[in-house]
Kinemage of the C-alpha trace (Angstrom):
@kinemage 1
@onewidth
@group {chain A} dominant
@subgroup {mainchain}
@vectorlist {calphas} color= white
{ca unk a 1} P 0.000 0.000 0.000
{ca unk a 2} L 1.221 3.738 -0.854
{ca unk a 3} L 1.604 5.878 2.130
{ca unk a 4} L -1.654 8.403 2.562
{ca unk a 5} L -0.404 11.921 1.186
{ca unk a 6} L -0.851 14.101 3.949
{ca unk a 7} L -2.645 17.224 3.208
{ca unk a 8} L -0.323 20.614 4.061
{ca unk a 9} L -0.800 22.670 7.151
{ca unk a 10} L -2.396 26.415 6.959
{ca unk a 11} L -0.632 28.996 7.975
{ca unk a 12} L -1.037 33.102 8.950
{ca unk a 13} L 0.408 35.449 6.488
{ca unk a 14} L 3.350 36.838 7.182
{ca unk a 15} L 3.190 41.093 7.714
{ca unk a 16} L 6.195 43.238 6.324
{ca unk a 17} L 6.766 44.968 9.251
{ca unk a 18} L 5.787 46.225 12.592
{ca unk a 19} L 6.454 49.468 14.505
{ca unk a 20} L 5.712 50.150 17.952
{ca unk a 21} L 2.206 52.892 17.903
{ca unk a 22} L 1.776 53.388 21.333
{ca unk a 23} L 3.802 54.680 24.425
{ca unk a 24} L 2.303 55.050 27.766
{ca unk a 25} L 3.771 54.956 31.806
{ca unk a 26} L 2.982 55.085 35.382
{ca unk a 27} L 5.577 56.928 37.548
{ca unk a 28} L 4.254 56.240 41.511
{ca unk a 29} L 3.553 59.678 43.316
{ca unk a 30} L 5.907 59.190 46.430
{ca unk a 31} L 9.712 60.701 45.345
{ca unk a 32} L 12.588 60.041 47.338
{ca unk a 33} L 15.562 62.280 46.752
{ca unk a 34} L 18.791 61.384 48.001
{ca unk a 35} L 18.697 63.080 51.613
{ca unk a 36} L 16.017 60.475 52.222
{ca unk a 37} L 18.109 57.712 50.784
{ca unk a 38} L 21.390 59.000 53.168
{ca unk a 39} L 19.128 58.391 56.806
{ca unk a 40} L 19.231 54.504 56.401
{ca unk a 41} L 22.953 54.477 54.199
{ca unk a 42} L 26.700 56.435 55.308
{ca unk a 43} L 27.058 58.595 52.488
{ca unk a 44} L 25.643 61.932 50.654
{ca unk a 45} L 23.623 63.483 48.091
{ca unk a 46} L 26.736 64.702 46.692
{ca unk a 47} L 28.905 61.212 46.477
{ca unk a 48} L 25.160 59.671 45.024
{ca unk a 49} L 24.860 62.343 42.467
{ca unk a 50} L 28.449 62.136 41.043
{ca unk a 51} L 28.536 58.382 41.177
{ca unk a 52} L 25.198 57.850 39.889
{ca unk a 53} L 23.312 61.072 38.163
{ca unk a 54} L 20.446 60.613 40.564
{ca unk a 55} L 18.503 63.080 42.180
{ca unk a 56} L 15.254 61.339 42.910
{ca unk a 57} L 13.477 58.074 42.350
{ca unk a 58} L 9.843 57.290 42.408
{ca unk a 59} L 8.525 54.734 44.806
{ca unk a 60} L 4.915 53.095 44.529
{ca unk a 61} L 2.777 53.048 48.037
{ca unk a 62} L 2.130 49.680 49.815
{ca unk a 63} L -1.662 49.358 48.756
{ca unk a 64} L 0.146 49.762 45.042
{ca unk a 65} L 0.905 46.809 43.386
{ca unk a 66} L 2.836 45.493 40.213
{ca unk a 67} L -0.148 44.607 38.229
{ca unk a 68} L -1.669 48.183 38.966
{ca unk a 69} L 1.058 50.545 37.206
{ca unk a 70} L 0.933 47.742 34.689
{ca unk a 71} L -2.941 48.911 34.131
{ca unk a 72} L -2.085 52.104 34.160
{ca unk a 73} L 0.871 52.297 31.589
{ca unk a 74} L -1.169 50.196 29.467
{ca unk a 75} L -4.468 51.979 29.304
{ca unk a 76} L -2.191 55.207 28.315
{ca unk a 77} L -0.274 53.423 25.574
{ca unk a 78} L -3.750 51.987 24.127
{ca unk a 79} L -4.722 55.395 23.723
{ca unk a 80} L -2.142 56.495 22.281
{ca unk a 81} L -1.788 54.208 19.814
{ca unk a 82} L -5.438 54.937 18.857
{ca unk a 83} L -6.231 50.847 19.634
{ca unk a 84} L -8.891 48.941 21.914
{ca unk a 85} L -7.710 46.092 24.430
{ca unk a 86} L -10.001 44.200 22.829
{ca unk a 87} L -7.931 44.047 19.422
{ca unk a 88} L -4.632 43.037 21.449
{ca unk a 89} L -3.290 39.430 20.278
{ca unk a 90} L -1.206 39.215 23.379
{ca unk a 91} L -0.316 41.142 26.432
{ca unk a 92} L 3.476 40.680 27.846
{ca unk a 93} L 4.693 41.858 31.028
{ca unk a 94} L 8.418 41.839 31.670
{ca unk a 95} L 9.047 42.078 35.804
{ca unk a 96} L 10.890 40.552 38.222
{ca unk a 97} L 8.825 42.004 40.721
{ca unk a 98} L 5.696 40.213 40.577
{ca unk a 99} L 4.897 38.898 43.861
{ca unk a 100} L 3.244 35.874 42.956
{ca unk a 101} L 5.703 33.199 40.961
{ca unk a 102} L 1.888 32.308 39.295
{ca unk a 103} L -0.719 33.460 37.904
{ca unk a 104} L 0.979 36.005 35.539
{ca unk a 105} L 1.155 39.346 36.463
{ca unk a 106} L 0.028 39.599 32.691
{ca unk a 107} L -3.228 37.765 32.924
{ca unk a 108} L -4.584 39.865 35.683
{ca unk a 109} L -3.624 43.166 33.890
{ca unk a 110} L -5.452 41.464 30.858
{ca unk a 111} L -8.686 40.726 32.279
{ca unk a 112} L -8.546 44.270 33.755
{ca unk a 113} L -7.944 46.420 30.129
{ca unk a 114} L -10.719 43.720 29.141
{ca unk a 115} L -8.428 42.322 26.526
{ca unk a 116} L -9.222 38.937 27.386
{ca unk a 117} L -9.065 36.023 26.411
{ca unk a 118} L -5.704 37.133 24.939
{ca unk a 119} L -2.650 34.883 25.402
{ca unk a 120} L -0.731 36.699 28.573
{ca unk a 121} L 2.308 35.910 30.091
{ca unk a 122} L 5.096 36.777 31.898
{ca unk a 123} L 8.804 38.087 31.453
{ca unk a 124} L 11.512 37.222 33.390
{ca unk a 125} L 14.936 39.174 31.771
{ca unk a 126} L 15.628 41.575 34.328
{ca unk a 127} L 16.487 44.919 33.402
{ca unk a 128} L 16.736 43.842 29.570
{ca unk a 129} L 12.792 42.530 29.501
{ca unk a 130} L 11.380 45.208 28.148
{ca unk a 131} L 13.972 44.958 25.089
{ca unk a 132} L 12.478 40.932 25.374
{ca unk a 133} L 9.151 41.648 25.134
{ca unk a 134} L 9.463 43.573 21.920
{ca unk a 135} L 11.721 40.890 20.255
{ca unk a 136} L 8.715 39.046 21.284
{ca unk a 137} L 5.936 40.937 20.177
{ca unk a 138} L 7.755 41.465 16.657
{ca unk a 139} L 7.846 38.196 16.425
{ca unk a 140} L 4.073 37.699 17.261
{ca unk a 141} L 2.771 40.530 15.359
{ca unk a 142} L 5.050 39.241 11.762
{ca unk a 143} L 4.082 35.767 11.695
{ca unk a 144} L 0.437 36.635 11.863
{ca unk a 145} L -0.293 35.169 15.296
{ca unk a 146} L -1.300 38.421 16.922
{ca unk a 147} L -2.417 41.751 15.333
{ca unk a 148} L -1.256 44.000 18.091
{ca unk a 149} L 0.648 43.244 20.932
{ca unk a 150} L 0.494 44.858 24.236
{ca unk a 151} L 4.617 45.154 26.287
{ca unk a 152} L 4.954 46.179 29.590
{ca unk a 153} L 7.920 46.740 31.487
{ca unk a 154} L 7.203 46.921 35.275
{ca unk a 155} L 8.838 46.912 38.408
{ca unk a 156} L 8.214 47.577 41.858
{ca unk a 157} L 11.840 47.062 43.482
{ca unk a 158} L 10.807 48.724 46.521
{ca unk a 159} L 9.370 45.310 47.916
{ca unk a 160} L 12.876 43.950 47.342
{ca unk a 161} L 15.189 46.995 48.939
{ca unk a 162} L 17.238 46.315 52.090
{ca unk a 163} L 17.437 50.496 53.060
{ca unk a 164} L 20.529 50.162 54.195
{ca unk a 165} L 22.362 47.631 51.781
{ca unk a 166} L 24.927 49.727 50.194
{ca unk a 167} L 25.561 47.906 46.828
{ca unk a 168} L 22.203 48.961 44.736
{ca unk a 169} L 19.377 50.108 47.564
{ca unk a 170} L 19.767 54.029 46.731
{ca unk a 171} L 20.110 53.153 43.128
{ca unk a 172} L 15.883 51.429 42.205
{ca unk a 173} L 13.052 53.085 42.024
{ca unk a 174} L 9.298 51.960 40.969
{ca unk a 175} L 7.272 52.326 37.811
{ca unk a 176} L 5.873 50.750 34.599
{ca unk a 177} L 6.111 52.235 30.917
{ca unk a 178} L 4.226 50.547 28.593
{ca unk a 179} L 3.991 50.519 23.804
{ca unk a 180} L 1.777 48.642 21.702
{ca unk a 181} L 3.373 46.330 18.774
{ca unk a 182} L 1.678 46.474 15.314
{ca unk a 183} L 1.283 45.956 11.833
{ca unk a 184} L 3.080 48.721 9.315
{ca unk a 185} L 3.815 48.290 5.683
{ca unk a 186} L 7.305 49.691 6.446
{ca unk a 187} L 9.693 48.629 9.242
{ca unk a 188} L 9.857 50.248 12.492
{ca unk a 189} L 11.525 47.081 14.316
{ca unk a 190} L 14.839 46.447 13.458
{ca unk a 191} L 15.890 42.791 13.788
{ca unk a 192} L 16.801 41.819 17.933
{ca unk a 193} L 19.942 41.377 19.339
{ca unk a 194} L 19.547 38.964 22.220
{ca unk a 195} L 22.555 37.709 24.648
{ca unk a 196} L 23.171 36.287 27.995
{ca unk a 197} L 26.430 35.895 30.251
{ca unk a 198} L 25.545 32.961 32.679
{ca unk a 199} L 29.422 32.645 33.701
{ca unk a 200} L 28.072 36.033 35.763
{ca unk a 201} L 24.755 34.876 36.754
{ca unk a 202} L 25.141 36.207 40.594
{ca unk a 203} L 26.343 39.813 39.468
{ca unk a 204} L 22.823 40.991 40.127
{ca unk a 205} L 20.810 38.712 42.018
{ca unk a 206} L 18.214 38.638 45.028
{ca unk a 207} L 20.665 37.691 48.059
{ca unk a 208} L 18.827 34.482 48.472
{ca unk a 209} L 15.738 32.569 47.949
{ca unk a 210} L 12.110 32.724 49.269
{ca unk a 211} L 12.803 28.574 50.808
{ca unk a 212} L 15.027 29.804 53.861
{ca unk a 213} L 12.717 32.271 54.734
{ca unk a 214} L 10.170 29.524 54.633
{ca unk a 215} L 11.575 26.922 56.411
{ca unk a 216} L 12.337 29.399 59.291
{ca unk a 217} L 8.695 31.051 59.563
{ca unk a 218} L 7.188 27.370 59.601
{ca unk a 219} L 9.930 26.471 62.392
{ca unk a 220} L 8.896 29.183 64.442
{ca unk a 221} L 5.154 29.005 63.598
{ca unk a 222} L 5.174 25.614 65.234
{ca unk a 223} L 7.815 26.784 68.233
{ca unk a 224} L 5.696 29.647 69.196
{ca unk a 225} L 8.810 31.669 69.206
{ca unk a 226} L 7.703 35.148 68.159
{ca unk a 227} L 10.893 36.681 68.306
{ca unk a 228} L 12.085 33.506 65.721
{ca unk a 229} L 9.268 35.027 63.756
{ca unk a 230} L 10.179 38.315 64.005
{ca unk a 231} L 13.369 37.971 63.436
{ca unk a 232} L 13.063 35.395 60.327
{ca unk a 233} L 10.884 38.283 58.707
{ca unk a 234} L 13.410 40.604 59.284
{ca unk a 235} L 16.602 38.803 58.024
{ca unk a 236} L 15.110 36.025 55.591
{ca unk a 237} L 13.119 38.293 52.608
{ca unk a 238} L 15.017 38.049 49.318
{ca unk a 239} L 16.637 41.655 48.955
{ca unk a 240} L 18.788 42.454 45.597
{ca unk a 241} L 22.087 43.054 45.812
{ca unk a 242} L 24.984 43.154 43.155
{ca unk a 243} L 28.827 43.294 42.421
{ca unk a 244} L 28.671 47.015 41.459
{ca unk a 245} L 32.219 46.921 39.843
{ca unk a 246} L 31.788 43.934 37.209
{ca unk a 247} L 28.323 44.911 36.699
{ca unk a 248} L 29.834 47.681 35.494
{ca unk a 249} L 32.895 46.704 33.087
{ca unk a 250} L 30.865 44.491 31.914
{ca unk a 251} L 28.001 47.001 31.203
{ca unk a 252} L 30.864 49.232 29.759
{ca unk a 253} L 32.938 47.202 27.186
{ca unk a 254} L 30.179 44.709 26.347
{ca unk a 255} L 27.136 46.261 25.676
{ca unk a 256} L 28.628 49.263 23.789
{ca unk a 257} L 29.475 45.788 21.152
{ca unk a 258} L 25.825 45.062 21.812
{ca unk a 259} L 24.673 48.661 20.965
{ca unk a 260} L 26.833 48.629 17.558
{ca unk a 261} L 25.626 44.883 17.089
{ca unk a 262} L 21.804 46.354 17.248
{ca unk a 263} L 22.775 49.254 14.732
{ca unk a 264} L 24.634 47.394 11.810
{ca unk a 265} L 21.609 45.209 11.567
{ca unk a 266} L 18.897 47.727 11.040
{ca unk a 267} L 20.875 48.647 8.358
{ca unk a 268} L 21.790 52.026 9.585
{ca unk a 269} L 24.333 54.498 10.835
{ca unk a 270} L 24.781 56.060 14.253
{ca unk a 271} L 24.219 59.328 11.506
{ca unk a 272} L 20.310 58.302 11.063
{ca unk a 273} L 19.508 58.004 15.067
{ca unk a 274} L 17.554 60.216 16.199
{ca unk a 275} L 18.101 58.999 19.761
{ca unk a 276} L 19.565 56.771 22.003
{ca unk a 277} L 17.585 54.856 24.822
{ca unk a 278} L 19.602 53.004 27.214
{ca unk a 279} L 18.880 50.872 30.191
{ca unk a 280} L 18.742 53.586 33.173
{ca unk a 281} L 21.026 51.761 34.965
{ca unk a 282} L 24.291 54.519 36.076
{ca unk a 283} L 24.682 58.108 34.128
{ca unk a 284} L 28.306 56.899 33.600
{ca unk a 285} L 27.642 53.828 32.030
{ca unk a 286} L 25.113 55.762 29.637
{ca unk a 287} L 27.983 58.549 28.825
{ca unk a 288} L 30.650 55.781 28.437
{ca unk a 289} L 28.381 53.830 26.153
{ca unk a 290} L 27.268 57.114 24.110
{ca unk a 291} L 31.231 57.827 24.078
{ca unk a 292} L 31.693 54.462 22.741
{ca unk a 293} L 29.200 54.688 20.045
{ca unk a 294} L 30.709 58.126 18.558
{ca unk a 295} L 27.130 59.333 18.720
{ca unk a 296} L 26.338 62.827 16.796
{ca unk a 297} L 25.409 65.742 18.344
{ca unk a 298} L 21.813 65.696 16.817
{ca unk a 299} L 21.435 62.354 18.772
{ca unk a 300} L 19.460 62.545 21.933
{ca unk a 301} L 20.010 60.480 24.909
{ca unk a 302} L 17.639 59.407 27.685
{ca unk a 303} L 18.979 59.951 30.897
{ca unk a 304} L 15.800 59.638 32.598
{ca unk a 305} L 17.532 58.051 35.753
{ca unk a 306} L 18.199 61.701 37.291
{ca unk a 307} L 14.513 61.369 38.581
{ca unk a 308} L 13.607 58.194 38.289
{ca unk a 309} L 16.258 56.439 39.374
{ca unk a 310} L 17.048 52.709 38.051
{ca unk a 311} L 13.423 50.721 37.482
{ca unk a 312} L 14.603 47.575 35.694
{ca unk a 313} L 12.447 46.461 33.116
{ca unk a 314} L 10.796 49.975 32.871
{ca unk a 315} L 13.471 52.117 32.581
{ca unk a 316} L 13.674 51.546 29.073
{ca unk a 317} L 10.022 53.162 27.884
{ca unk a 318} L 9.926 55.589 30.871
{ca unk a 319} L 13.075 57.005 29.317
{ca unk a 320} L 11.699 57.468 26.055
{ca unk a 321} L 8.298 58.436 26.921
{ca unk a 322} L 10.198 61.693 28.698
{ca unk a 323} L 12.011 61.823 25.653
{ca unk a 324} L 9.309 62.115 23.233
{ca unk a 325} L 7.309 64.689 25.790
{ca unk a 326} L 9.959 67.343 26.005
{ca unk a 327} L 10.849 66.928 22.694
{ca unk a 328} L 7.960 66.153 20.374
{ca unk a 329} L 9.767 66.489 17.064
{ca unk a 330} L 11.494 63.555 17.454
{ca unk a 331} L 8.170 61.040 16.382
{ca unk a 332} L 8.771 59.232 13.756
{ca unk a 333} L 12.960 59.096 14.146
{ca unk a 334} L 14.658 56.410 15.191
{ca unk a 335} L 15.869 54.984 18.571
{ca unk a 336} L 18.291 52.680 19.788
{ca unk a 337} L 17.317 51.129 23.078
{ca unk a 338} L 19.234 48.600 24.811
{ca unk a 339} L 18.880 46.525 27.837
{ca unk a 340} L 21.027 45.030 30.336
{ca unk a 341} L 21.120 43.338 33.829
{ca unk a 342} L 21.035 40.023 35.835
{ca unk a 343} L 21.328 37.000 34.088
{ca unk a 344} L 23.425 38.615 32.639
{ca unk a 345} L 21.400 39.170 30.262
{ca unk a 346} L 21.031 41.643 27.320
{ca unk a 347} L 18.883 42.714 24.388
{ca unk a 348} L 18.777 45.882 21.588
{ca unk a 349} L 16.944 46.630 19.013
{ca unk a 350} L 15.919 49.801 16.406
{ca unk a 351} L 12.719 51.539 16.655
{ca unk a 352} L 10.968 53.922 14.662
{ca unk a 353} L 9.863 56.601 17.568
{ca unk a 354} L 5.748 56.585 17.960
């Protein structure tokens, strides 16, 4: 007998291109500046200034959670992409700050935009999942499987802080920034430059896991020992620390490779950017990387970090949505964003400016 001929598969049609049409944030209404910072750390709004660029960082309020400033950046970047939630294909959040390891932050802030029964899920890349996501959504959006694409980048490190851990405490601050991924005729995504560094993979890290702090609250649970309890709470909860020094070098001389990676294949020159959006991560690795790069005059950078302080996997689209608001001309030009952080982990990509 001759084999059955089996009959072909269907699939979507592949779009040209995609572009990101919609930008939109949450920035939490409680600043710290670096005074603040100085009562639970030895040092000085002077020494945090020069060795950082920041002034002030936004931090969310107890009763405000993760999935909230997720809403919130979302709603604002479905308006201003002119698009419904109920047209979204998919909704991505990139956070390591969820507090739940399931559901999905990204389901919840589905239901609540009323964009389900989208797929949603979650993001785990650090300080480079925002550059994830839209690697991601591109992907989505050009092989059909999603019209539009909802990315958030959201974090709410203030859950995670130790005050007065000296490595990275005065450095995070909270907040979500948010773009929709869509169809365009012409190309506003350039094609993704993802990376990781696992030989590092304790440079940036929580200082431990949620399973000592556990064990220890169960052990005095069943002693009766409140002061166990007490101090178990106090001592046990994950807090991020890093190795500020090969964080850095690393950040310095690699990703400025990365950056240059992310430019040659969009098929451009540093000449044609109209800006540059890095990871908010240290003013001096963002002027050592722009120094690196030979970037023009013309080209503007973000250096949103001077208020907002390092938020991870928002930093990215808070940067640029400050960007585009004091400068409006720049719509429609072209931005280089790049991510970088624990893992280590990396990602850059192109974009045509909403």
């Amino acid at each position: 007998m001759s084999a059955p001929e089996h009959p072909a598969l269907a699939q979507p049609a592949i779009v040209p291109g995609t572009a990101v049409l919609g930008l939109g944030v949450h920035r939490p209404d409680v600043i710290v500046d670096n005074d603040q910072i100085c009562q639970w750390i030895d040092s000085s709004d002077e020494w945090i200034r020069k060795r950082t660029g920041i002034v002030t960082r936004h931090r969310a309020r107890p009763e405000v959670s993760v999935v909230d400033m997720a809403e919130a950046a979302g709603r604002e970047a479905l308006a201003d992409a002119g698009i419904e939630a109920s047209q979204l294909g998919a909704v991505l959040v990139s956070t390591v700050t969820h507090p739940y390891q399931t559901p999905s932050a990204a389901a919840a802030v589905t239901d609540r935009l009323g964009a389900s029964p989208a797929p949603a899920f979650d993001m785990s890349a650090a300080c480079a999942g925002y550059c994830y996501g839209i690697a991601q959504a591109d992907a989505l959006v050009r092989s059909g499987l999603a019209e539009y694409v909802l990315v958030i980048g959201v974090e709410k490190l203030s859950d995670f802080i130790d005050n007065h851990e000296r490595s990275m405490s005065f450095l995070l601050g909270d907040g979500a920034g948010a773009v929709v991924v869509g169809p365009t005729e012409t190309p506003g995504i350039s094609p993704s430059i993802l990376g990781s560094n696992g030989q590092k993979w304790d440079a940036v890290s929580m200082n431990q896991s949620l399973l000592p702090l556990r064990d220890a609250l169960e052990h005095a649970r069943r002693s009766g020992d409140v002061a166990a309890l007490l101090d178990a709470e106090a001592t046990l909860w994950p807090t991020l620390r890093q190795d500020g020094q090969t964080v850095f070098r690393w950040a310095v001389w690699e990703m400025a490779k990365v950056a240059q990676e992310a430019i040659e294949a969009a098929g451009i020159t540093a000449e044609d950017l109209t800006a540059f959006v890095p990871h908010q991560a240290n003013i001096r690795i963002i002027d050592e990387l722009a120094k690196q790069l030979k970037l023009p005059e013309h080209v503007l950078i973000g250096r949103d970090i001077v208020e907002a302080g390092n938020t991870s996997a928002a930093s990215i689209p808070l940067a640029l949505h400050r960007l585009r608001a004091e400068h409006p001309e720049i719509s429609g030009g072209l931005a280089l964003q790049i991510g970088f952080g624990a893992g280590l982990v990396y990602g850059a990509q192109v974009i045509r400016i909403p």
